[in-house]
C-alpha positions in Angstrom: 235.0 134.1 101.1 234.2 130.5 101.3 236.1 129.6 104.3 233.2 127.7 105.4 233.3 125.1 102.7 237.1 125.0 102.5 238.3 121.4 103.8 241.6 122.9 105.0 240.4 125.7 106.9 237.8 123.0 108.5 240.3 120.6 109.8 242.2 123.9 111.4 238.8 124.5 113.1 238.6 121.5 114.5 235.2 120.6 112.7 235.1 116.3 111.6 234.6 116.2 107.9 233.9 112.4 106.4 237.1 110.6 105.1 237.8 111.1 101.7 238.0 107.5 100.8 238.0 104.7 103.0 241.1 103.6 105.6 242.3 100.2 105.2 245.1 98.2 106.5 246.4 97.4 110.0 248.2 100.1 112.0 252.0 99.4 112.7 253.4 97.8 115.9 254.5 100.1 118.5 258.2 99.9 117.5 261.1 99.2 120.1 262.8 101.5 121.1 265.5 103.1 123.9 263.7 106.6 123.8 266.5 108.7 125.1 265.0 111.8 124.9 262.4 111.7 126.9 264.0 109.7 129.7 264.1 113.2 131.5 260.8 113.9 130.1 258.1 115.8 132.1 254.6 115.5 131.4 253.4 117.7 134.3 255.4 120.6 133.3 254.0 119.8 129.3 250.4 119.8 131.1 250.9 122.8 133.2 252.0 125.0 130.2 248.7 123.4 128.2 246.7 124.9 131.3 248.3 128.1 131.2 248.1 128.9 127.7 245.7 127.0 126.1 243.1 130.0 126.3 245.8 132.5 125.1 249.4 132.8 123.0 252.2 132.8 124.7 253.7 135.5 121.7 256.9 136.8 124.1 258.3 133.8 123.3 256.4 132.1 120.4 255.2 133.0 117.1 251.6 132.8 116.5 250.2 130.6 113.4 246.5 131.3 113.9 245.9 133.1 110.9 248.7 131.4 108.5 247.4 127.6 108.5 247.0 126.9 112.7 248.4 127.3 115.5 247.8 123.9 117.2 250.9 122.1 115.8 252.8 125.4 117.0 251.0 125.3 121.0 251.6 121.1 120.7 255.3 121.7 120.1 255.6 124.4 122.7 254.1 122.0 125.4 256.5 119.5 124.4 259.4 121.5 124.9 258.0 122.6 128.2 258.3 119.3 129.5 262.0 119.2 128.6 261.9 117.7 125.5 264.9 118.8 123.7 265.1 122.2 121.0 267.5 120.4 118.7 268.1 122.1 115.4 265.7 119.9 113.6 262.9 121.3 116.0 263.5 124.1 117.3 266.8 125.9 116.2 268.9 127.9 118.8 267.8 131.2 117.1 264.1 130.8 117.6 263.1 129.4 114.8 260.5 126.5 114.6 261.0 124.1 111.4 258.3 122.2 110.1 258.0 119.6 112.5 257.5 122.0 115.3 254.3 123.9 113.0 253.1 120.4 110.6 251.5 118.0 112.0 252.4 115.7 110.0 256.3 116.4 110.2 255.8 116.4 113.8 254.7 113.2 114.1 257.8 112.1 111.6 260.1 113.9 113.8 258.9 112.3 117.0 258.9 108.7 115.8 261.7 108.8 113.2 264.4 111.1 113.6 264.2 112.1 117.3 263.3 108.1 118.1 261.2 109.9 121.2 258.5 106.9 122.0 256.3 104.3 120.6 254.0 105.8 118.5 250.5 104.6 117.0 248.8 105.4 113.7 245.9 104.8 113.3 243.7 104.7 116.6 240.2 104.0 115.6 237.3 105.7 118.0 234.5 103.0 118.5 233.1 104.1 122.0 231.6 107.8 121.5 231.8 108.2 125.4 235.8 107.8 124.8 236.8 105.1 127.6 238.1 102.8 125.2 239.6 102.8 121.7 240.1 100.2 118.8 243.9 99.9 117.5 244.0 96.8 115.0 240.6 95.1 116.0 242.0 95.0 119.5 240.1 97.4 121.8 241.8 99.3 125.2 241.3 101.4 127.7 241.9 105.0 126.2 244.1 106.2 130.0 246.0 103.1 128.7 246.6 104.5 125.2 246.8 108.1 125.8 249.3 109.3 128.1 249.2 112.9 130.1 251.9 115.2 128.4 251.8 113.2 125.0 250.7 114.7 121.9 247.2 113.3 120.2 246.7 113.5 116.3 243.8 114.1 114.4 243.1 112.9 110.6 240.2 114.6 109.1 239.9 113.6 105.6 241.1 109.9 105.5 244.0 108.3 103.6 245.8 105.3 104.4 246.9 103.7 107.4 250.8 104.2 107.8 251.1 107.7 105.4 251.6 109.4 109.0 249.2 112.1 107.1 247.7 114.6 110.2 245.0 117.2 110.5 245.7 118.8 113.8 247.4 117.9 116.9 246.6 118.1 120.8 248.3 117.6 123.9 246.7 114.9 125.9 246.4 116.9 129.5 245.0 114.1 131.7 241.8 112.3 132.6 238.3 113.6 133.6 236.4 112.3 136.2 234.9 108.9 134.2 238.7 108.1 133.0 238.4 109.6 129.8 241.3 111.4 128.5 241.0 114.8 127.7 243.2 117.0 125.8 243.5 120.9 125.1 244.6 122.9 122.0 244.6 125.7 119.8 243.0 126.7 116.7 239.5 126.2 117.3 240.8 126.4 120.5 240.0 123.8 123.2 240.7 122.6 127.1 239.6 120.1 128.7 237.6 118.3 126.1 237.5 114.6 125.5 240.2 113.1 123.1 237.4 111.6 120.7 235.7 115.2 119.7 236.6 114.3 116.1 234.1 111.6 115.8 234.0 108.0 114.2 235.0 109.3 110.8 238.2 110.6 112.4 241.8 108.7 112.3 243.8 109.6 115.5 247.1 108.9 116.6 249.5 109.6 119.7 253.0 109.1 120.4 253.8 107.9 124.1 256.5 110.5 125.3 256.6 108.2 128.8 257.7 104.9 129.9 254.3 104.0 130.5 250.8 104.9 131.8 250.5 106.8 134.5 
């Protein structure tokens, strides 16, 4: 009762609700960095998992979290891993068990860019071009293909906050480009495939972290 109005079970559908307050500030630098562990990384293997299971669970080898806060965080970090990105025991521990970076969004997107050091990421990515070509990221505007790699996660910030609180909503996994060069990404919980990156509208904060050297 009252799911429908609840701002937590909204963002886990993947339904755009209006910041809570306004974001201000300048996103940080992409940081330097020697990413080690995705110098073997594989976007086309993360991609071909997103295209295999984003219309199902893959629950022989994962847990499902639809029904105890989402399951996108949970698919995200599965794709990850199936590009070769690295089940350390901060992740993914040896005995099956995801920690809260692989199920949080928001202590995935720690892990990636702090503790695992994995690639340059971006908070916040503001979406000025409904159609989704291009993107804003500190008054500066780019192509979104050169933003948004294949086989790298995109994050989602519903409700506001501030830039730089690495605060998410929901994650995706960035599976390519459609046929205008928009990226498009897949995911679960209000489960998606194929859509363009930018389905959370204006009001949304988005982020990415580039798990490759550079764009494809």
């Amino acid at each position: 009762p009252g799911y429908l109005t609840n701002p937590y079970y909204l963002a886990y559908a993947g339904v755009p609700s209006k910041p809570g307050r306004v974001v201000t500030g300048q996103p940080p630098a992409y940081p330097a960095n020697d990413p080690a562990y995705v110098r073997g990384y594989d976007p086309a293997a993360a991609i071909a998992y997103a295209q295999q299971w984003a219309p199902g669970r893959n629950t022989d080898v994962y847990g499902d979290y639809s029904g105890v806060g989402g399951d996108c965080c949970n698919f995200a970090s599965q794709c990850l891993a199936a590009g070769g990105l690295p089940m350390d025991d901060t992740w993914h521990s040896a005995d099956g068990q995801g920690s809260l970076a692989w199920i949080s969004s928001t202590r995935l997107y720690r892990y990636l860019t702090r503790e695992a050091n994995c690639g340059k990421g971006v908070a916040v990515i503001r979406q000025r071009d409904a159609s989704g070509r291009t993107l804003t990221i500190g008054g500066r505007r780019y192509r979104a293909s050169d933003i948004l790699y294949p086989g790298s996660p995109v994050f989602y910030r519903w409700n506001g906050g501030f830039v730089g609180d690495d605060k998410w909503s929901h994650t995706a996994i960035c599976v390519g480009t459609l046929g205008d060069g928009t990226p498009a990404v897949s995911c679960h919980t209000g489960d998606k495939i194929n859509i363009k990156w930018n389905y959370g509208g204006a009001d949304c904060d988005y982020g990415t972290v580039q798990l490759t050297a550079e764009a494809p």
